[in-house]
TORTILO-848932 format. One record per residue: residue in one letter; x, y, z of N, C-alpha, C, O, CB in turn. Coordinates in pm, whole numbers. Glycine has a CB too. Layout:
<rs>
{r "a",{X,Y,Z},{X,Y,Z},{X,Y,Z},{X,Y,Z},{X,Y,Z}}
...
</rs>
This chain:
<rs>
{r "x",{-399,1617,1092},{-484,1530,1014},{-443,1384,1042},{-328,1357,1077},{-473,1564,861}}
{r "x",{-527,1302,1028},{-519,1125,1081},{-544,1043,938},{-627,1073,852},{-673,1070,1218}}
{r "x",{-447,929,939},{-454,884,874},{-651,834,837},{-668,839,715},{-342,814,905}}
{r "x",{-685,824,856},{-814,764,808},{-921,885,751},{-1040,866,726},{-884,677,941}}
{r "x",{-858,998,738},{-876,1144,635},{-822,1108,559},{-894,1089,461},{-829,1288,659}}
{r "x",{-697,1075,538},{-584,1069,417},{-657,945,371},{-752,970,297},{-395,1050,458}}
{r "x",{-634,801,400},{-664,691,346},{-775,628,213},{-895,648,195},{-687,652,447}}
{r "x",{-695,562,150},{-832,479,39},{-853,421,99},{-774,375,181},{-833,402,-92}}
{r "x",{-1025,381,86},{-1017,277,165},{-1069,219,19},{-1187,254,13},{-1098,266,323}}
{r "x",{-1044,167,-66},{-1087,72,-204},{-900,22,-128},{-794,84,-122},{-1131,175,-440}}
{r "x",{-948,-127,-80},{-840,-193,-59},{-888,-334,-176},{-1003,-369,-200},{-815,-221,124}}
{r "x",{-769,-390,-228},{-761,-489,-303},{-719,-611,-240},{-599,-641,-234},{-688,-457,-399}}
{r "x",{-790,-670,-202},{-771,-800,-148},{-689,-967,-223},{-755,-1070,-219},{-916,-818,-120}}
{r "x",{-595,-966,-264},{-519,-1132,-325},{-487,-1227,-258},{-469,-1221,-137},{-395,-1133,-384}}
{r "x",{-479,-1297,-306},{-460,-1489,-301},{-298,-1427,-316},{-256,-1320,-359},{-551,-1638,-478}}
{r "x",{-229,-1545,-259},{-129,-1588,-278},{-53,-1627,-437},{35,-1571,-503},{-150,-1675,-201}}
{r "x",{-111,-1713,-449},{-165,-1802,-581},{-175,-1685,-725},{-125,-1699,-837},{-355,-1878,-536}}
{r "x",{-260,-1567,-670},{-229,-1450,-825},{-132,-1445,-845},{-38,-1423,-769},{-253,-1304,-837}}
{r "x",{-134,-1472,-991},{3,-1444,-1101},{36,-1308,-1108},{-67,-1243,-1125},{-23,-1486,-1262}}
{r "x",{168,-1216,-1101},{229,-1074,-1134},{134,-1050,-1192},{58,-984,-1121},{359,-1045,-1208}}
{r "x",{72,-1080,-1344},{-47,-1010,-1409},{-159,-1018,-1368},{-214,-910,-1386},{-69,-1038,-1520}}
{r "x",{-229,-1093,-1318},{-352,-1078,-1246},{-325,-970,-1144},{-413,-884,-1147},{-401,-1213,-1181}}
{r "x",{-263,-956,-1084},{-239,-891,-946},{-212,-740,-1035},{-272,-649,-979},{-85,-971,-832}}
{r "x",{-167,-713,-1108},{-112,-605,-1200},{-254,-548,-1289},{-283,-429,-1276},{21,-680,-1312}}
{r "x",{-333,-629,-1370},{-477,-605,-1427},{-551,-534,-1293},{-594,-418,-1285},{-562,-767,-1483}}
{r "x",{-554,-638,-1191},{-714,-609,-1083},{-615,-453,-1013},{-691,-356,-1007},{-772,-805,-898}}
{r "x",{-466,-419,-962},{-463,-256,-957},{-492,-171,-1048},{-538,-61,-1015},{-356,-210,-934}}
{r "x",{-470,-203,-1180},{-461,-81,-1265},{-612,-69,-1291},{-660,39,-1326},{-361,-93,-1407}}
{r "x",{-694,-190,-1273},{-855,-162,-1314},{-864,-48,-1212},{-919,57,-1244},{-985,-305,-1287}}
{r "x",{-788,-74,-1041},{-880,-10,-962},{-809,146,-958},{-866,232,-891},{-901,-94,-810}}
{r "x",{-709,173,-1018},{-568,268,-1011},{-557,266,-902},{-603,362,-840},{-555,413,-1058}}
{r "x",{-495,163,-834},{-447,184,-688},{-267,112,-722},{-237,33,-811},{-573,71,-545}}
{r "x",{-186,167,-631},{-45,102,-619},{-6,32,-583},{112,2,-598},{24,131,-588}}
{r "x",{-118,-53,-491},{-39,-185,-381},{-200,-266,-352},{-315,-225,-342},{62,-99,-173}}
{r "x",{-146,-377,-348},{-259,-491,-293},{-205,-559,-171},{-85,-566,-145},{-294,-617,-408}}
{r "x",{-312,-614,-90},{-302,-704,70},{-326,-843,-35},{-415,-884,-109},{-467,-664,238}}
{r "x",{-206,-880,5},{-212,-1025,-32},{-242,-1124,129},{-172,-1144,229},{-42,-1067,-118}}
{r "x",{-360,-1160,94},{-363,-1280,246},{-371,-1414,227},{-447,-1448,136},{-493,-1268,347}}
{r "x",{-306,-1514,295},{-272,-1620,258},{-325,-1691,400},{-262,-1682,506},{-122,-1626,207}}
{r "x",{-453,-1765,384},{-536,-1822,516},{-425,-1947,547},{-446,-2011,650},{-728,-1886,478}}
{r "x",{-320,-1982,472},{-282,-2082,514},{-134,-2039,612},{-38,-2108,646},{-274,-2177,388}}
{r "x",{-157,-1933,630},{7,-1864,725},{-122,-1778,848},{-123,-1780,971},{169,-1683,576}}
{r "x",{-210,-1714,760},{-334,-1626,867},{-269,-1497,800},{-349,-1404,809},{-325,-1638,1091}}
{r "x",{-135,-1454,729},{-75,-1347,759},{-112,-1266,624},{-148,-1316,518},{76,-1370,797}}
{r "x",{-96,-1139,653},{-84,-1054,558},{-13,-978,504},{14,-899,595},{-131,-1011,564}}
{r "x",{44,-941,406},{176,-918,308},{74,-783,221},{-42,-752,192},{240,-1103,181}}
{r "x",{194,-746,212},{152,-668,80},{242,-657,-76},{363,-679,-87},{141,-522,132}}
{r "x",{195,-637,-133},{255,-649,-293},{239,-498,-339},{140,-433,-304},{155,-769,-410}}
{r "x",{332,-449,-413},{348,-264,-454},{350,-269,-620},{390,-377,-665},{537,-172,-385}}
{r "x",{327,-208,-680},{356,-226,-839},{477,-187,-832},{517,-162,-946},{271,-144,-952}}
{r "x",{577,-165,-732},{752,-163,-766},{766,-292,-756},{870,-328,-811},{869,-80,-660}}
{r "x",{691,-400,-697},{742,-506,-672},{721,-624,-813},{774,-731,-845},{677,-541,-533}}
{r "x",{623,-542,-865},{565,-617,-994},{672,-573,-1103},{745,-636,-1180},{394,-567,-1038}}
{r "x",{654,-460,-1083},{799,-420,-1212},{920,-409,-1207},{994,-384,-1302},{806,-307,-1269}}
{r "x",{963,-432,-1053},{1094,-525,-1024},{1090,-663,-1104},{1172,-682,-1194},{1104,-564,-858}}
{r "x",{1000,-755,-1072},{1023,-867,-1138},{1023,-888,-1247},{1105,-967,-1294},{972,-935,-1113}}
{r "x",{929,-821,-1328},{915,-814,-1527},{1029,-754,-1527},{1103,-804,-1611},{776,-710,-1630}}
{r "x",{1072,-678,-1476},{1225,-599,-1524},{1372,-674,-1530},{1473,-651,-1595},{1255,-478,-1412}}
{r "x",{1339,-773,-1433},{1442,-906,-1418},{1396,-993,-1513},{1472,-1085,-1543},{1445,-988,-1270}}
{r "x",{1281,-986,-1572},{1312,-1085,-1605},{1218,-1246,-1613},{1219,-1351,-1678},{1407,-1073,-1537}}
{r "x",{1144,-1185,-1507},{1080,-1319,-1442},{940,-1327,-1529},{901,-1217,-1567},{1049,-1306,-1251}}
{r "x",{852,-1451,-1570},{729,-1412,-1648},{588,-1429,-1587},{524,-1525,-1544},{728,-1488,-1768}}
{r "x",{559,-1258,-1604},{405,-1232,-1493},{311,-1342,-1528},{203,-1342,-1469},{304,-1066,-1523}}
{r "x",{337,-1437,-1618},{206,-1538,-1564},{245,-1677,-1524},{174,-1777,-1534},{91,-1562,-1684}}
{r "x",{382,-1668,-1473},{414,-1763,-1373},{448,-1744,-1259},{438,-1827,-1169},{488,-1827,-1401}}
{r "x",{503,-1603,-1246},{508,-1584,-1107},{393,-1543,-1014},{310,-1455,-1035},{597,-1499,-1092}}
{r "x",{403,-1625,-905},{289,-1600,-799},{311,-1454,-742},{412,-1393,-778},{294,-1716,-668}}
{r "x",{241,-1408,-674},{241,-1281,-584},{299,-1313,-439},{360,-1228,-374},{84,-1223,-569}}
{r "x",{269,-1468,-385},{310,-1494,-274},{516,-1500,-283},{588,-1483,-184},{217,-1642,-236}}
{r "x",{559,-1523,-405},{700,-1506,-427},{763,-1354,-417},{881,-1337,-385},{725,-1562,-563}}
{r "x",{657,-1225,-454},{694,-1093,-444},{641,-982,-334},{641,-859,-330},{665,-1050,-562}}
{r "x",{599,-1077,-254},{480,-1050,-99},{582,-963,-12},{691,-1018,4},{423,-1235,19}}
{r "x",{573,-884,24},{643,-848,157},{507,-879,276},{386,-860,274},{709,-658,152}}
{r "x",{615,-942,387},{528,-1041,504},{560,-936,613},{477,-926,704},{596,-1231,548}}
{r "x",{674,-852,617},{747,-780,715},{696,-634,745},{771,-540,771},{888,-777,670}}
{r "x",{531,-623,737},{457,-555,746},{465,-461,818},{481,-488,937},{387,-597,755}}
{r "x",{456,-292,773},{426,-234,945},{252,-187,931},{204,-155,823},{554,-50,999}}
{r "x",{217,-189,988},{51,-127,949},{66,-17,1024},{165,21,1088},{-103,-221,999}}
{r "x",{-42,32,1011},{-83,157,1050},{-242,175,1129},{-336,102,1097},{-74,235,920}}
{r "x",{-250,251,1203},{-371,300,1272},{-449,384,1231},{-400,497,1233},{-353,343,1370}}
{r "x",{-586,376,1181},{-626,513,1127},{-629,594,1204},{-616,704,1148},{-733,529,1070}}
{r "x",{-647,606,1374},{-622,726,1447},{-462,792,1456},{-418,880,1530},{-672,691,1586}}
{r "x",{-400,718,1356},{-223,780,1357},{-206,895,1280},{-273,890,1178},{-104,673,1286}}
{r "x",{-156,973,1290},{-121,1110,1278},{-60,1077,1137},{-21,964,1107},{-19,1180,1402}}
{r "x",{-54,1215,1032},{-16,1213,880},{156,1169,940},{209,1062,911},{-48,1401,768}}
{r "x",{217,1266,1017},{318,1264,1037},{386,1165,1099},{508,1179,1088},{328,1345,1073}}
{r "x",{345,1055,1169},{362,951,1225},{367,822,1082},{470,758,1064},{240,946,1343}}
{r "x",{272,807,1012},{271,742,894},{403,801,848},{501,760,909},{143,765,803}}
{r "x",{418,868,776},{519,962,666},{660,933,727},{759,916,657},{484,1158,665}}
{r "x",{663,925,910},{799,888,935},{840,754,899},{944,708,852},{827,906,1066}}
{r "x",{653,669,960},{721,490,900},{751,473,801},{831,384,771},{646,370,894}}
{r "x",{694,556,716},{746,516,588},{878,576,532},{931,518,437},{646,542,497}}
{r "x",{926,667,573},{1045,696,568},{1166,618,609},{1263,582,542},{1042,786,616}}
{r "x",{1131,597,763},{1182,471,826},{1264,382,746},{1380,369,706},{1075,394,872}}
{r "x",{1120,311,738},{1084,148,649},{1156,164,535},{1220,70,487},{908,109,595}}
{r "x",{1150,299,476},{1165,298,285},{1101,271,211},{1145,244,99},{1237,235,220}}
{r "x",{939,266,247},{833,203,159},{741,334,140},{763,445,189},{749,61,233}}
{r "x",{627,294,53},{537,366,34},{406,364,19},{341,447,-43},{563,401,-24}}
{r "x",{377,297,60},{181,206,113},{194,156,271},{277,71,300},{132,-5,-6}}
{r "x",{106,215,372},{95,119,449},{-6,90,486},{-70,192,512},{151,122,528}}
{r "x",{-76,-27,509},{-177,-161,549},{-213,-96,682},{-145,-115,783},{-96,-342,566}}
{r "x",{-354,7,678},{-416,75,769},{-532,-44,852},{-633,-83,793},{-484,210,686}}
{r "x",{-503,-80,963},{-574,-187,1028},{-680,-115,1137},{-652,-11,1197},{-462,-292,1101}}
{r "x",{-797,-185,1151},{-896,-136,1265},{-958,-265,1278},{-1029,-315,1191},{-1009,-3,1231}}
{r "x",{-920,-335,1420},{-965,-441,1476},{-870,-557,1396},{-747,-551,1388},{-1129,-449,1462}}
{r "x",{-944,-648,1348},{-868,-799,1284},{-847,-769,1129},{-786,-858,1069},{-984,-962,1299}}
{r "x",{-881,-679,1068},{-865,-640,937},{-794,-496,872},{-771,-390,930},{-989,-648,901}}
{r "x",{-770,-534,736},{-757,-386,653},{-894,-337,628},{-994,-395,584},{-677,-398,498}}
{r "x",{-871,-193,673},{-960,-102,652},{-929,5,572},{-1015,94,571},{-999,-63,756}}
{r "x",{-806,28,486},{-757,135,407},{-599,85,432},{-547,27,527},{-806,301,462}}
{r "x",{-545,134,303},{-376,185,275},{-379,346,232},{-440,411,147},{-291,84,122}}
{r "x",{-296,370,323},{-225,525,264},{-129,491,222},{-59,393,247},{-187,648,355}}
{r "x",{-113,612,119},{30,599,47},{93,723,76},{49,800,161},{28,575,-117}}
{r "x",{200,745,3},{301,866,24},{181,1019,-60},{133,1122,-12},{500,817,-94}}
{r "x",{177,968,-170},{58,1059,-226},{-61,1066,-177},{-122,1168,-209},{27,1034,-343}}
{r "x",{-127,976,-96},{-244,1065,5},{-199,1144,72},{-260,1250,82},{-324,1001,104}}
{r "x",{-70,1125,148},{-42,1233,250},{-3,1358,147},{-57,1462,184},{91,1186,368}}
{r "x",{63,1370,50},{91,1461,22},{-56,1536,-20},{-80,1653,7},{196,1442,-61}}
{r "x",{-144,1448,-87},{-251,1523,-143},{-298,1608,-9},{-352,1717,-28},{-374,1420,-215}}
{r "x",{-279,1563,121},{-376,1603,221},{-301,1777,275},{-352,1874,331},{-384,1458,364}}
{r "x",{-145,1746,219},{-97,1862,334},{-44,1929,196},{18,2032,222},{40,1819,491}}
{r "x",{-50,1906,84},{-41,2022,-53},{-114,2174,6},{-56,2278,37},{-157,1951,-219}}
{r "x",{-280,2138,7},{-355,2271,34},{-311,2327,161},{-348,2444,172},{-510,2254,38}}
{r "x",{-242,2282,265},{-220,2333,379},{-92,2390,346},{-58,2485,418},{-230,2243,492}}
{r "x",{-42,2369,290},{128,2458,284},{116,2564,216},{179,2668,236},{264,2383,206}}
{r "x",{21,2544,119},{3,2680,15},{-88,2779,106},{-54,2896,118},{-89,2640,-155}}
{r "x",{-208,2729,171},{-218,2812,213},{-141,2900,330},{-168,3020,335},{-301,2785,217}}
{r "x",{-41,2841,427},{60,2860,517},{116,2969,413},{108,3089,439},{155,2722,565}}
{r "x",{161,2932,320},{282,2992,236},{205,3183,167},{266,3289,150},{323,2836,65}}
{r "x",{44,3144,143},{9,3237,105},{-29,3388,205},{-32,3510,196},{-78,3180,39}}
{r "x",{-52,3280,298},{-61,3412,438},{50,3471,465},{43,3591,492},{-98,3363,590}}
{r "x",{189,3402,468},{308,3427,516},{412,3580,439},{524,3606,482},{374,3276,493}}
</rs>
């Protein structure tokens, strides 16, 4: 299976400039775990995780002063939607993360997370497991 089976593609697009709570309201409206923060003034794209949001309220810091561009990871790996479940699942193992920024051409076109892949290969193990 390829990532772009697995993938949402309801990607959330932020400013730099969103405050922890804005950025925190517009996921939970959409129940997604991570937003593409793009910042036209670098060209680059980052992403923000709700660990990264509740890292900071947890320190301490207050979601309507902190920007998103302060809790951004810039050190991106993306992903291909023609990339294999298992190819994702290693970067992210890799990396230590758990969203990655699925690109086709100059843009995001979907993030998978650790729970798409699992949702995708759940029914395949049981059934493996039930034949066996």
């Amino acid at each position: 299976m390829l990532v772009r089976d697995a993938m949402s593609t309801v990607v959330l697009t932020i400013g730099p400039t969103h405050t922890l709570r804005q950025a925190a309201r517009l996921m939970s409206a959409r129940r997604i775990g991570a937003a593409v923060v793009h910042d036209p003034g670098t060209c680059g794209l980052g992403i923000i995780t709700e660990r990264d949001i509740l890292d900071a309220v947890g320190s301490g810091l207050d979601p309507d002063r902190e920007t998103a561009s302060a809790h951004t990871t810039t050190d991106v790996v993306f992903a291909a939607p023609a990339w294999t479940l298992e190819e994702a699942a290693e970067a992210m193992t890799h990396g230590g993360f758990r969203h990655l920024i699925v690109l086709d051409g100059d843009g995001p076109v979907g993030i998978v997370s650790v729970r798409d892949i699992i949702r995708c290969w759940a029914p395949a193990r049981r059934t493996v497991a039930a034949s066996g």
